[in-house]
Steps between C-alpha positions, in 0.01 A plus 500: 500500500853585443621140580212335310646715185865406546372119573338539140764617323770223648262268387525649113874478573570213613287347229633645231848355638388189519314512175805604244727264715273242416535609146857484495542141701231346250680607179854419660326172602401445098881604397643223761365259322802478280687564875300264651794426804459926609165431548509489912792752478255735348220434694730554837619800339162682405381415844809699653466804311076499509521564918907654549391874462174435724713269735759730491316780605278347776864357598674821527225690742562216763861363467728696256810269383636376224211240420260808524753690237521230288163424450382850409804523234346190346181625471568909391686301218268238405237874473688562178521184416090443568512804213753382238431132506103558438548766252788238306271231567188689356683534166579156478098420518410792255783335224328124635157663420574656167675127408131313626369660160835578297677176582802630419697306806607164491230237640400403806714236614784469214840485610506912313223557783661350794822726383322790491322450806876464658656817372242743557477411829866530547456821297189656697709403848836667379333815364267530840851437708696762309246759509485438906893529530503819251249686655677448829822583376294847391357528828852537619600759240311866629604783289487874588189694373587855438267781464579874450175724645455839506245659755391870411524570899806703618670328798715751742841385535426239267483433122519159493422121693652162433216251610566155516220306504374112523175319516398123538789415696284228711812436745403120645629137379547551165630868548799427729870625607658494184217707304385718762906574546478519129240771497678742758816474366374604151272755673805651699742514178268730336539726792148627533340788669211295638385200500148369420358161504126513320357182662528116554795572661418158709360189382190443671623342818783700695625142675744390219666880497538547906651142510770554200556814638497722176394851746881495532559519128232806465668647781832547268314747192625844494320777415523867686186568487382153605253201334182505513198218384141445494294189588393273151260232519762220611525704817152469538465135424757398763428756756530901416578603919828212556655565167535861516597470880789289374607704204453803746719333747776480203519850360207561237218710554130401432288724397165410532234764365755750655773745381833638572642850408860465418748737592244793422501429156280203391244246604492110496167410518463107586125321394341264702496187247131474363472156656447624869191419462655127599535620846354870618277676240564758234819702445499844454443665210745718317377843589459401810850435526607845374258706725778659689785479244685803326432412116727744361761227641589172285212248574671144458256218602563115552201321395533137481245387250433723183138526473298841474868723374215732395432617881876557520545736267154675585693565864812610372721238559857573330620129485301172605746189538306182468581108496235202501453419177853309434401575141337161536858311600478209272364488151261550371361658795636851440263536219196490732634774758527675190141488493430549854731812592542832311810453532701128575891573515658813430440885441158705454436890523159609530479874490760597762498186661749236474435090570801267482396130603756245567523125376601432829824404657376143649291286393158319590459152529799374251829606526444571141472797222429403154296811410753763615812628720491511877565901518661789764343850408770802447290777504667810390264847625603829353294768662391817305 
């Protein structure tokens, strides 16, 4: 039943792939007709970048090389520009609709027309291009999120925690040496206390991360009272069991629907992601996960996706740390999770509960951000 499902929904994928790709070669089809010598350069073109990421990706589970690498580049690009090119292209038809009863454009087939025709293609391909190479330029850039949280819980022998904290790393081909060295040298110059990763740590399929070898990286963060991380979704998707056995392997800790007490002081609770259901049932609920827990101690949880925060603070849980949502990654996008998740990036306190959820520090498909900052958490805990 499970396959039948998944069969389903690759078939609503792929066709909607194939469907605005279409879009896009028939109306860059219509604008080579002042081109007309690109034509087959085009065509040769938007066959490339319809199958690279596919390709790519069948490519890399069997024979990972440079071909493999290439190919799934191409194609996480050509994701944003699937996005920007329809949405530029879109415009273009609602100002071509509005002129079918305005006619306030030049006609169809004057030497104006042809013009016209020539520079806003030119225009909609330079404005698609430089919103590509921008937001991957900001993909590059990840700031330091700071937040200063007080927990009315007293702490022996200690007042306060430094937490430094990440989510959507998804370590694989796109996520490689130079940003996963990236990530634990900025992680290790904030000189945390601990270390927690909340989720999609991996991206989906462990190969690409064992064969560039970026354990040894991980292996290099600093923090005395070590790093911790729960499972997210992408863990699921590629295989929950080998990619925490690898991260495991390589100094981080997986919780999964367990806890640890640290140093006698506080508890790291780690969530099962809710999409265990891919491969062995339920996970536990919350209250089941603090049956045998001291709650007069600081209750921080790592819950990958933030659904339900309500349950959380009904348990008691100080501070949840959350990722997922990559506050939608590319515009517009953000403003749907905005409508999907009580909270989509940032800081929320319900009651005496606190929620920060990360825009990520990877990203998902394109190696692009257009909606926001990739993002380490500083996470400042004064105990009182």
């Amino acid at each position: 039943m499970k396959n039948y499902a998944f069969l389903i929904f690759l078939g609503i994928i792929l066709s909607i792939h194939f469907l605005v790709n279409y879009y896009i070669y028939n109306r860059g089809i219509q604008w080579l007709e002042t081109l007309p010598s690109l034509k087959i350069a085009f065509r040769i073109l938007m066959i490339v970048m319809v199958i690279a990421y596919p390709a790519g990706r069948f490519l890399e589970r069997i024979w990972y090389s440079p071909i493999s690498n290439t190919l799934h580049w191409i194609g996480a690009f050509w994701f944003a520009g699937m996005l920007y090119f329809t949405l530029l292209i879109f415009a273009t038809d609602i100002v071509r609709m509005f002129n079918h009863f305005l006619h306030f454009l030049p006609n169809n087939g004057t030497e104006g027309y042809l013009k016209l025709k020539l520079y806003t293609g030119i225009g909609i391909t330079s404005v698609g291009v430089l919103i590509i190479l921008g937001g991957f330029i900001n993909a590059w850039t990840t700031k330091i999120s700071q937040h200063d949280i007080r927990i009315s819980k007293q702490v022996e022998g200690r007042k306060q925690l430094k937490i430094v904290a990440a989510s959507d790393i998804h370590l694989g081909t796109i996520i490689g040496p130079r940003k996963t060295n990236k990530l634990v040298e900025t992680i290790n110059s904030l000189n945390p206390d601990i270390i927690l990763f909340a989720g999609d740590v991996v991206d989906e399929d462990v190969g690409p991360v064992i064969r560039q070898n970026l354990g040894e990286s991980l292996r290099k963060l600093k923090a005395p009272l070590g790093v911790y991380a729960s499972t997210g979704n992408h863990e699921y998707i590629g295989g929950a069991d080998r990619s925490v056995k690898y991260l495991e392997e390589h100094g981080v800790s997986v919780l999964r629907d367990q806890s640890v007490l640290i140093d006698n002081q506080l508890y790291i609770i780690g969530r099962e992601d809710r999409d265990k259901t891919r491969a062995s049932g339920a996970r536990k609920e919350i209250d089941e996960l603090l049956l045998s827990l001291d709650k007069s101690k600081p209750l921080i949880m790592l819950d990958h996706q933030p659904y339900n925060l309500e349950k959380a603070e009904q348990n008691g849980i100080d501070l949840q740390i959350s990722g997922h949502t990559h506050h939608g990654q590319l515009w517009p996008f953000g403003y749907i999770t905005k409508r999907i998740f009580e909270v989509s990036r940032g800081y929320l306190q319900k009651d005496n509960s606190h929620f920060i959820v990360s825009t990520g520090f990877g990203t998902w498909g394109p190696p692009v951000r257009t909606g926001n900052r990739p993002e380490i958490l500083e996470i400042n805990l004064t105990f009182e």
